[in-house]
DRENTORKOL-3810 file (N, C-alpha, C; in nm, 4 decimals):
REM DRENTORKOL-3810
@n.u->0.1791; n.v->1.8647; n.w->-0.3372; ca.u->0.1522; ca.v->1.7370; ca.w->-0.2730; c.u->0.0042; c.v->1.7034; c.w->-0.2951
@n.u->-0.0184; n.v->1.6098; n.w->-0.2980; ca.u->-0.1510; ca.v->1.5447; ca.w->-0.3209; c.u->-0.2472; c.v->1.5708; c.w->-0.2094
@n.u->-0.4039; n.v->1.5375; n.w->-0.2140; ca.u->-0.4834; ca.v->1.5455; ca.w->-0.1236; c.u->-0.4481; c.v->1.4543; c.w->-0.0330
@n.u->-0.4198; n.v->1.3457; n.w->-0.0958; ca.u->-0.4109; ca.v->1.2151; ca.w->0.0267; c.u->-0.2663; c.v->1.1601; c.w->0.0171
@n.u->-0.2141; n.v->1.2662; n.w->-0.0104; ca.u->-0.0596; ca.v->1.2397; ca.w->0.0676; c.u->-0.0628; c.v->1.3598; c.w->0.1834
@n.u->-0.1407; n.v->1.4849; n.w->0.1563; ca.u->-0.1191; ca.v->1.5440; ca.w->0.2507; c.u->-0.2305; c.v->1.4836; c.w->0.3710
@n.u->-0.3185; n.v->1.4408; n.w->0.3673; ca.u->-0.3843; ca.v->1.3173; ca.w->0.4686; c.u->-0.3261; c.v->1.2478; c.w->0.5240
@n.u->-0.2526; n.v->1.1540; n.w->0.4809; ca.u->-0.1457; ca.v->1.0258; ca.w->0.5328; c.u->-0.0725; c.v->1.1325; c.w->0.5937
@n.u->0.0103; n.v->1.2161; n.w->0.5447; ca.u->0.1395; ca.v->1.2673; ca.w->0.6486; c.u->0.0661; c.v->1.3352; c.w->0.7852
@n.u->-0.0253; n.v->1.3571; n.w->0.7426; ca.u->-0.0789; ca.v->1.4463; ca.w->0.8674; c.u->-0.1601; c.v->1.3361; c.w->0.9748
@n.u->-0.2032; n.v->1.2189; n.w->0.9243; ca.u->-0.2251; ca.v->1.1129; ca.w->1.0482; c.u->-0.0963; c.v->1.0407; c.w->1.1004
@n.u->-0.0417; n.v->1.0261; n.w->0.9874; ca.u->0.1151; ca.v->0.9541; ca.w->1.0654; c.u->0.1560; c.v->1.0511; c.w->1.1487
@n.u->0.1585; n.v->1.1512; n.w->1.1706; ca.u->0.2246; ca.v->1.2707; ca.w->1.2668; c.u->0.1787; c.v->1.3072; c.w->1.3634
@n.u->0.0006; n.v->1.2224; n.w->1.3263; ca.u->-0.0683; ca.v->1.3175; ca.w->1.4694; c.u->-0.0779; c.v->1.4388; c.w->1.4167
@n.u->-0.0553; n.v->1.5017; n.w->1.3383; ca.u->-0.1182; ca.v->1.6729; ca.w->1.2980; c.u->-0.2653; c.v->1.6578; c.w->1.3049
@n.u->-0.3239; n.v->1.7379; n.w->1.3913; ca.u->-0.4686; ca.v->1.7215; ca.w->1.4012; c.u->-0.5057; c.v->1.8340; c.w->1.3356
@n.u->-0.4352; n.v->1.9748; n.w->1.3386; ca.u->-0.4447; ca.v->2.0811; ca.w->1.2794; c.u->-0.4428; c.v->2.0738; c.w->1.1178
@n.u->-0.3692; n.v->2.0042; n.w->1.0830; ca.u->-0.3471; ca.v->1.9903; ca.w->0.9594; c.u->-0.4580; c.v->1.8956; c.w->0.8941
@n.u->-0.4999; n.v->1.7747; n.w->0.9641; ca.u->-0.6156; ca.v->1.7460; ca.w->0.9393; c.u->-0.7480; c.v->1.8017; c.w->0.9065
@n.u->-0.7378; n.v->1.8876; n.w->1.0159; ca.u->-0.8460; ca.v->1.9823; ca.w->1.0101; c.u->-0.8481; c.v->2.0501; c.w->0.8706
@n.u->-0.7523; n.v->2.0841; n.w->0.8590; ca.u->-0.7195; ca.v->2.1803; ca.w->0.7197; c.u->-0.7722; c.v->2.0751; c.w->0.5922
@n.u->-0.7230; n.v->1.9488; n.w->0.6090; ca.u->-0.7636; ca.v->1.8470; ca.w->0.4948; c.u->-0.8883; c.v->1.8096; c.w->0.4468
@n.u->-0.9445; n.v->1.8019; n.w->0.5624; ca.u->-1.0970; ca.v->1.7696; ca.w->0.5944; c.u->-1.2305; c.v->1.8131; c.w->0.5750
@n.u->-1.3081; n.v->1.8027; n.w->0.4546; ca.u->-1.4098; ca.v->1.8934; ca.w->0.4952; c.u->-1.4832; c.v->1.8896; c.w->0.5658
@n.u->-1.5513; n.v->2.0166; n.w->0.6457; ca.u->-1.6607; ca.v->2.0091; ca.w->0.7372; c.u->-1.7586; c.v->1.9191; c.w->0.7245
@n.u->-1.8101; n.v->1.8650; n.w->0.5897; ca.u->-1.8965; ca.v->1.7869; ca.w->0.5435; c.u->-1.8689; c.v->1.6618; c.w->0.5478
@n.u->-1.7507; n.v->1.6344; n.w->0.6268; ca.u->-1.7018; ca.v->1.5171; ca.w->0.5762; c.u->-1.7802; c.v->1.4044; c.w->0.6064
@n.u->-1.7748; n.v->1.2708; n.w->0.5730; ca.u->-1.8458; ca.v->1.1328; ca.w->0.5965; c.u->-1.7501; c.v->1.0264; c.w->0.5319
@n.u->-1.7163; n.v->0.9315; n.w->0.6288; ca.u->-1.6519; ca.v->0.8297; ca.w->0.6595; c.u->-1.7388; c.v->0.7054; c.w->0.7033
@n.u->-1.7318; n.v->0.6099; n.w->0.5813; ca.u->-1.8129; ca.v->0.4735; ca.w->0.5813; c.u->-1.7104; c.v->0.3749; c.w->0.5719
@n.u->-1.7147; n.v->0.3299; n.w->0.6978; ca.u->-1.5578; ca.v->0.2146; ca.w->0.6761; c.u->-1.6580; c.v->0.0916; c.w->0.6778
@n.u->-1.5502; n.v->-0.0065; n.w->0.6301; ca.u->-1.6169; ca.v->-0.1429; ca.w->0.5762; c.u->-1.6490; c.v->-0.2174; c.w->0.6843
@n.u->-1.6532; n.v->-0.1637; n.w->0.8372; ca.u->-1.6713; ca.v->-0.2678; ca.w->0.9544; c.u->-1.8215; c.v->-0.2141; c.w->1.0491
@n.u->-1.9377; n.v->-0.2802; n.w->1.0316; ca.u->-2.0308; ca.v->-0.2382; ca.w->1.0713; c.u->-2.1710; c.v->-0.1435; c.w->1.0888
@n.u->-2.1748; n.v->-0.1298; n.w->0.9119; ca.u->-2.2539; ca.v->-0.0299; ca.w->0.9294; c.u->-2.2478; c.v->0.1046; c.w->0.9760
@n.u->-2.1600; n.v->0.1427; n.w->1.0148; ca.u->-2.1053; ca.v->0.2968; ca.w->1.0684; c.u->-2.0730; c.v->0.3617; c.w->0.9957
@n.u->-2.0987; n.v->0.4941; n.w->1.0203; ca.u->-2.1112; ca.v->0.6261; ca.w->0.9822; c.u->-1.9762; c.v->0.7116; c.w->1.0526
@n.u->-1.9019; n.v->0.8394; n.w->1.0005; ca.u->-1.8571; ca.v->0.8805; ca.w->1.1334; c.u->-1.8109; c.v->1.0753; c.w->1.0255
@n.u->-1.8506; n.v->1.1150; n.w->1.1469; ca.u->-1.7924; ca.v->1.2512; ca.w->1.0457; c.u->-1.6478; c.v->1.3041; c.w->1.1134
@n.u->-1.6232; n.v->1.4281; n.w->1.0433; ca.u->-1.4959; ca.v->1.4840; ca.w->1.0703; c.u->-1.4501; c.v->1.4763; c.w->1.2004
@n.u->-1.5094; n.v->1.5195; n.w->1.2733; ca.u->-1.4530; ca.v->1.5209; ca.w->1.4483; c.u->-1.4454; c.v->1.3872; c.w->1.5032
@n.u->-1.5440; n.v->1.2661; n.w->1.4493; ca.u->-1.5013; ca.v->1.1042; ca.w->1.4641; c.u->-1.3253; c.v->1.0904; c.w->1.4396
@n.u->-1.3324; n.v->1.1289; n.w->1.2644; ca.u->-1.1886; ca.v->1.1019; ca.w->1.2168; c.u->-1.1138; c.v->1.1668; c.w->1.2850
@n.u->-1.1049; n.v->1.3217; n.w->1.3307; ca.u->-0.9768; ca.v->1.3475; ca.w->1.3985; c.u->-0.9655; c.v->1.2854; c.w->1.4989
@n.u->-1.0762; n.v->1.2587; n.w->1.5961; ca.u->-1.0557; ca.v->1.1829; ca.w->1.7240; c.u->-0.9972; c.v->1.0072; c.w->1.7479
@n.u->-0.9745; n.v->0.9635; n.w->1.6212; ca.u->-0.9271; ca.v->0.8790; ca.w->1.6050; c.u->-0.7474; c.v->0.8621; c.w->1.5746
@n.u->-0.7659; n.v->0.9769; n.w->1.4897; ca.u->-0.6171; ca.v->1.0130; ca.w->1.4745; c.u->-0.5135; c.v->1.0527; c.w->1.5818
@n.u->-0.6214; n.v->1.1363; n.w->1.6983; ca.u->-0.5584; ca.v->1.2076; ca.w->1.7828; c.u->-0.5272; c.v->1.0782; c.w->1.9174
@n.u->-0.5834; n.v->0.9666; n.w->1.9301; ca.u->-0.5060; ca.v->0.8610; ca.w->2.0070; c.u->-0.4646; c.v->0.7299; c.w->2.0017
@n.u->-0.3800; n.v->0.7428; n.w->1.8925; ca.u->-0.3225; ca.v->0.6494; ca.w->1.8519; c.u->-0.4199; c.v->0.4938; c.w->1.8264
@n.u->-0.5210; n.v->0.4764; n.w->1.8439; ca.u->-0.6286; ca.v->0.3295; ca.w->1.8162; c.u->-0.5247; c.v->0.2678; c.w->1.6759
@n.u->-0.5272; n.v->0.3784; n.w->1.5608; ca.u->-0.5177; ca.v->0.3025; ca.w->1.4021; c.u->-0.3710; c.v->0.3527; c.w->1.3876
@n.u->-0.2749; n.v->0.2609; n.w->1.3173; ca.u->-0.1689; ca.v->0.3011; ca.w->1.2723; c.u->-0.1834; c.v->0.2308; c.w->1.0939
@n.u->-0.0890; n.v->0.3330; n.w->1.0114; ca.u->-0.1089; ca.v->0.2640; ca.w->0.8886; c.u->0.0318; c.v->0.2162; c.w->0.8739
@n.u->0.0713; n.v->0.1544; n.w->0.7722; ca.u->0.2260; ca.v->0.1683; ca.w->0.6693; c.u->0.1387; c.v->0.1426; c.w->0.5233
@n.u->0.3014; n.v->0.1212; n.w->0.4453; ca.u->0.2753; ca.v->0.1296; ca.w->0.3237; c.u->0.1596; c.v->0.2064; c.w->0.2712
@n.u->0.1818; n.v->0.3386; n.w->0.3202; ca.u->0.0371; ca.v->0.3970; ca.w->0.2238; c.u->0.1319; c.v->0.4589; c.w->0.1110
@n.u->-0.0046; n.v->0.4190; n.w->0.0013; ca.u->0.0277; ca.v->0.4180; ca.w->-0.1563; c.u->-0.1307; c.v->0.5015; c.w->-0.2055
@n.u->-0.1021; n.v->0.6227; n.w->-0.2910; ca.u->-0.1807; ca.v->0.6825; ca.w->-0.3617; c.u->-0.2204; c.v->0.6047; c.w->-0.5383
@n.u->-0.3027; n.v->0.5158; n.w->-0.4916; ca.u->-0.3203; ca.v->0.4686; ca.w->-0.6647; c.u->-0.3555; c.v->0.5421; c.w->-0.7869
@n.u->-0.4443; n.v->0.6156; n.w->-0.7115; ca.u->-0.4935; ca.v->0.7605; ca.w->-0.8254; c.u->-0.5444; c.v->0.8638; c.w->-0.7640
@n.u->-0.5085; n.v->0.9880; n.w->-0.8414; ca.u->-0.6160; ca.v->1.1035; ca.w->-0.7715; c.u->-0.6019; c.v->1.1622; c.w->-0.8863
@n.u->-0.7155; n.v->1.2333; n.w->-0.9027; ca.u->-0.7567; ca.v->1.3838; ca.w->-0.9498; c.u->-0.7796; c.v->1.4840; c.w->-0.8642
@n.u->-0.8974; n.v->1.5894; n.w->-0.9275; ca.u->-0.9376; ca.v->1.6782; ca.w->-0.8945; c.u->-1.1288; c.v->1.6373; c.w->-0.8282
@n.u->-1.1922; n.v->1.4811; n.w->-0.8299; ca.u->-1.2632; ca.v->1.4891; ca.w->-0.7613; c.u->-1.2818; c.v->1.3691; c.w->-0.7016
@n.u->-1.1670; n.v->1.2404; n.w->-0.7383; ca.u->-1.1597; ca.v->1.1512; ca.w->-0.7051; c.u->-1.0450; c.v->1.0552; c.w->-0.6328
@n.u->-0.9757; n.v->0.9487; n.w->-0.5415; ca.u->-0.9101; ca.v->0.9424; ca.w->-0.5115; c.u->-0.8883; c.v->0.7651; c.w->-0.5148
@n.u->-0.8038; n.v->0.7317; n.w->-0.4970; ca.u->-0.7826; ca.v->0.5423; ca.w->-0.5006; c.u->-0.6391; c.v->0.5407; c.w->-0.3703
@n.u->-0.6332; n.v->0.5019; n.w->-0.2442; ca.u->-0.5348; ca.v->0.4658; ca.w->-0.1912; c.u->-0.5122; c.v->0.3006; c.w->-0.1248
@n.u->-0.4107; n.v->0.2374; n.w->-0.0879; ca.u->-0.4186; ca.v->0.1705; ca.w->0.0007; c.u->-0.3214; c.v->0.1515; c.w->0.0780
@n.u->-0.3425; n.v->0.0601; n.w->0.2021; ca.u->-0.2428; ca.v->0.0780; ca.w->0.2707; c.u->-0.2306; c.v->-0.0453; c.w->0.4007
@n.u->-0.1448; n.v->-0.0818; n.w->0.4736; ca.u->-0.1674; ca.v->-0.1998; ca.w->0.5687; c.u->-0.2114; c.v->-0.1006; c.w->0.6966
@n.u->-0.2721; n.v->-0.1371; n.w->0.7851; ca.u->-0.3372; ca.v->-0.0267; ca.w->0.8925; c.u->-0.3061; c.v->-0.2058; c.w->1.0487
@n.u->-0.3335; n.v->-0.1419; n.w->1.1310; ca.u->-0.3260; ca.v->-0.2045; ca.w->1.2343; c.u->-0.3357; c.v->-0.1229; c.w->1.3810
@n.u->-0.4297; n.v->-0.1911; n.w->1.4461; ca.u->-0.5251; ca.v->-0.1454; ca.w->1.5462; c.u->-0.4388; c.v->-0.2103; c.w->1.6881
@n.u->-0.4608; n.v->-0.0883; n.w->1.7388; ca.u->-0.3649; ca.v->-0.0928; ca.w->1.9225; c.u->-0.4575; c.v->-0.2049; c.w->1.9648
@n.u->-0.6218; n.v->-0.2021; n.w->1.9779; ca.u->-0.6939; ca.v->-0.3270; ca.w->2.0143; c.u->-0.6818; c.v->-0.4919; c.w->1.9761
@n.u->-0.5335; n.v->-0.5000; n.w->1.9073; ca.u->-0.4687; ca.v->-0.6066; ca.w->1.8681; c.u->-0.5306; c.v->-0.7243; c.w->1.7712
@n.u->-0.6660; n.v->-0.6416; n.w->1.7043; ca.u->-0.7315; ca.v->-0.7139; ca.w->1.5963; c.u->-0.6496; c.v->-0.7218; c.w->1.4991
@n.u->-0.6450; n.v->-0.8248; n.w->1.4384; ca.u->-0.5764; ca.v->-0.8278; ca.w->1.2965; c.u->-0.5532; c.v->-0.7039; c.w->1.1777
@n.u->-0.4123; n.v->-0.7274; n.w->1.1726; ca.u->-0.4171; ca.v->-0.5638; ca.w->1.0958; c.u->-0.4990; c.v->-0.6316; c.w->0.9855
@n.u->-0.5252; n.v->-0.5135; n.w->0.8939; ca.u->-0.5802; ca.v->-0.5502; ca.w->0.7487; c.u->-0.5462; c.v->-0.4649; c.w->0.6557
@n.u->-0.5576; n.v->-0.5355; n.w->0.5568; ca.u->-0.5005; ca.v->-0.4465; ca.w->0.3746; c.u->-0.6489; c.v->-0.3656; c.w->0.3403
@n.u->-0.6106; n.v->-0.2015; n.w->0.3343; ca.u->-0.7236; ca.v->-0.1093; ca.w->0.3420; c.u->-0.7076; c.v->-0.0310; c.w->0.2367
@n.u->-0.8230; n.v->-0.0341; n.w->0.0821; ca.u->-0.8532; ca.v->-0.0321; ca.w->-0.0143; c.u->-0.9454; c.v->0.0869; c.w->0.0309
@n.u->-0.9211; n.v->0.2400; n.w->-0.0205; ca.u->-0.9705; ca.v->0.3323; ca.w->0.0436; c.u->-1.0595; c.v->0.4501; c.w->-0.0988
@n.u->-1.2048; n.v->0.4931; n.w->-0.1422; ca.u->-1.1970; ca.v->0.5373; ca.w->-0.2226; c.u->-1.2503; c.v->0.6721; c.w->-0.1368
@n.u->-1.2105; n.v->0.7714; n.w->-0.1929; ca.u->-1.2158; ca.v->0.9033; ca.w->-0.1786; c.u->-1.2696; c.v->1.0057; c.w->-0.2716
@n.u->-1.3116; n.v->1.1167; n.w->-0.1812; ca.u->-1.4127; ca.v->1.2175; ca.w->-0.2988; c.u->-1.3396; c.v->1.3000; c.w->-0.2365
@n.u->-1.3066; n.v->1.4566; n.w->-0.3468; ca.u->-1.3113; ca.v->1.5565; ca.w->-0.2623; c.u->-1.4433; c.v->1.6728; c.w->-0.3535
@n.u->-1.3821; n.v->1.7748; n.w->-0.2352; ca.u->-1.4813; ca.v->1.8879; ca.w->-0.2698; c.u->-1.4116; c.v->2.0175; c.w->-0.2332
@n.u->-1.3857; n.v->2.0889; n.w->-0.2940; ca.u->-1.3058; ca.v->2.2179; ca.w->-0.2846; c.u->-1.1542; c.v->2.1981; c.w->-0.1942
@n.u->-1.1144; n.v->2.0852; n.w->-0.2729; ca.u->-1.0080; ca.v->2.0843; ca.w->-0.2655; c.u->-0.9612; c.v->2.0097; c.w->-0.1207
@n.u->-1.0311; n.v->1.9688; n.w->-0.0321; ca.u->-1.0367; ca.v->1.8766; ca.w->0.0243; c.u->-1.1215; c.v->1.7469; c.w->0.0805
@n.u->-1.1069; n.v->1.6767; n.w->0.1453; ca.u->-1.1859; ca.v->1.5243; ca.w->0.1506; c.u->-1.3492; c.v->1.5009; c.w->0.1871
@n.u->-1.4579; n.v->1.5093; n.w->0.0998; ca.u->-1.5468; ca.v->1.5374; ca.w->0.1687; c.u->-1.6040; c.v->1.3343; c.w->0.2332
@n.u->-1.5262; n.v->1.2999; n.w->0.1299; ca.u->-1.6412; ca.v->1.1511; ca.w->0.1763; c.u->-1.4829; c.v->1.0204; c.w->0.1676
@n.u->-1.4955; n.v->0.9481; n.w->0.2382; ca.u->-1.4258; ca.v->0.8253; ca.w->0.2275; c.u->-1.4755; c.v->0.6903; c.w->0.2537
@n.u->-1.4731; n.v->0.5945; n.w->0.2046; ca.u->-1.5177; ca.v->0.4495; ca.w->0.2114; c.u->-1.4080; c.v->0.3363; c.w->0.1523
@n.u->-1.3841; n.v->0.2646; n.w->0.2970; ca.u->-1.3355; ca.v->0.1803; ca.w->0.2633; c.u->-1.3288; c.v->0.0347; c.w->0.2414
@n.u->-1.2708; n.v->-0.0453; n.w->0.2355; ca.u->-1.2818; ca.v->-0.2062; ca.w->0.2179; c.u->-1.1546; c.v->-0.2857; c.w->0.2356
@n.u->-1.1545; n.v->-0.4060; n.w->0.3359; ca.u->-1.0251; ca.v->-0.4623; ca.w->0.3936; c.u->-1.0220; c.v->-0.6093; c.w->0.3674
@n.u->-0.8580; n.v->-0.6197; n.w->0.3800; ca.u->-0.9056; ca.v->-0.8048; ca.w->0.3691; c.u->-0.7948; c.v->-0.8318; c.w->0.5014
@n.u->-0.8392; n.v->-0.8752; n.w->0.6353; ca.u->-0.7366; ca.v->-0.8967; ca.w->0.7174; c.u->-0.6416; c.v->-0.9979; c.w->0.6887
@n.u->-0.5444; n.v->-0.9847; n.w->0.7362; ca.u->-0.4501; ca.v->-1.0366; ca.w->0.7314; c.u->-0.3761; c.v->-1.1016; c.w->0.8487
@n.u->-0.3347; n.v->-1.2107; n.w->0.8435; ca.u->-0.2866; ca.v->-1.2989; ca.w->0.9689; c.u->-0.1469; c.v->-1.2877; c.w->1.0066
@n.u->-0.1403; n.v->-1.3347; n.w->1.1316; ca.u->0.0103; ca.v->-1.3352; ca.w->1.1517; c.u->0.0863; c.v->-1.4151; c.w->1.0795
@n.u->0.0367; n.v->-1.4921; n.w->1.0042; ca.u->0.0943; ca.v->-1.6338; ca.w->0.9254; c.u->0.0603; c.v->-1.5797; c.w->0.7779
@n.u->0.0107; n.v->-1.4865; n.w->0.7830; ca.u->0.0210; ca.v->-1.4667; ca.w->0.5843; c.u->0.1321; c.v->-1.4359; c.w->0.5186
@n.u->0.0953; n.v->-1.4983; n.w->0.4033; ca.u->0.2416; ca.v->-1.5055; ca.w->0.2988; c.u->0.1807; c.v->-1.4779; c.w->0.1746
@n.u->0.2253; n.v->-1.3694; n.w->0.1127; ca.u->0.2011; ca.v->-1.3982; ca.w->-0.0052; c.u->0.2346; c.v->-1.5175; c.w->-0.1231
@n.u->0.0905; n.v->-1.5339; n.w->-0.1988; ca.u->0.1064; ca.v->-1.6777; ca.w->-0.2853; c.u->0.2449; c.v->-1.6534; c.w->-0.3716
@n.u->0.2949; n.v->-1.7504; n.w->-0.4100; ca.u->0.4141; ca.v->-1.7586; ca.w->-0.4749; c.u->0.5653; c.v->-1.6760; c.w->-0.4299
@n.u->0.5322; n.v->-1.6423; n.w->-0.3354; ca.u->0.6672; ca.v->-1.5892; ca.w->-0.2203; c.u->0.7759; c.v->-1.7061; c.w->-0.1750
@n.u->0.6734; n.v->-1.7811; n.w->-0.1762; ca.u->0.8053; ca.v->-1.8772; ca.w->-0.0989; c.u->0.8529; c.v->-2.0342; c.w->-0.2076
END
């Protein structure tokens, strides 16, 4: 299984343990909302009460030191979910750095030429 398939299954589940396992100690998390920073114990603590839910997560690419995912995410604080464009590093085999980038999405969006 992949690095960031075994990531995704282990936040969809709430595995915090398994996170742990994914995660490096080093880790650093730069999400696209505010200037923030957050390390490993941020991310599990996020995972561990439900705030972020994802779907459709899709692995676009990985190797051995790089990663491409995205996915629709949506927040219990009832902000607009958003489409989350995620790039990833690892380092001995698990996640040392992640940064992402979103484009929210409305209750009224449609994709162009859908209808």
């Amino acid at each position: 299984m992949s690095i960031i398939a075994e990531y995704n299954e282990a936040w969809e589940n709430g595995n915090l343990e398994a996170l742990d396992e994914v995660i490096h100690d080093e880790f650093v998390f730069n999400p696209h909302i505010g200037g923030a920073t957050m390390s490993k114990s941020d991310m599990i603590g996020f995972a561990g009460n439900d705030s972020v839910r994802s779907e459709n997560n899709r692995v676009l690419f990985e190797n051995d030191e790089v990663g491409m995912a995205h996915s629709v995410v949506h927040f219990a604080n009832g902000s607009t979910s958003e489409a989350v464009m995620s790039f990833i590093r690892f380092k001995d085999g698990k996640i040392i750095s992640m940064e992402t980038g979103a484009t929210p999405l409305s209750d009224d969006y449609k994709l162009v030429g859908s209808e």
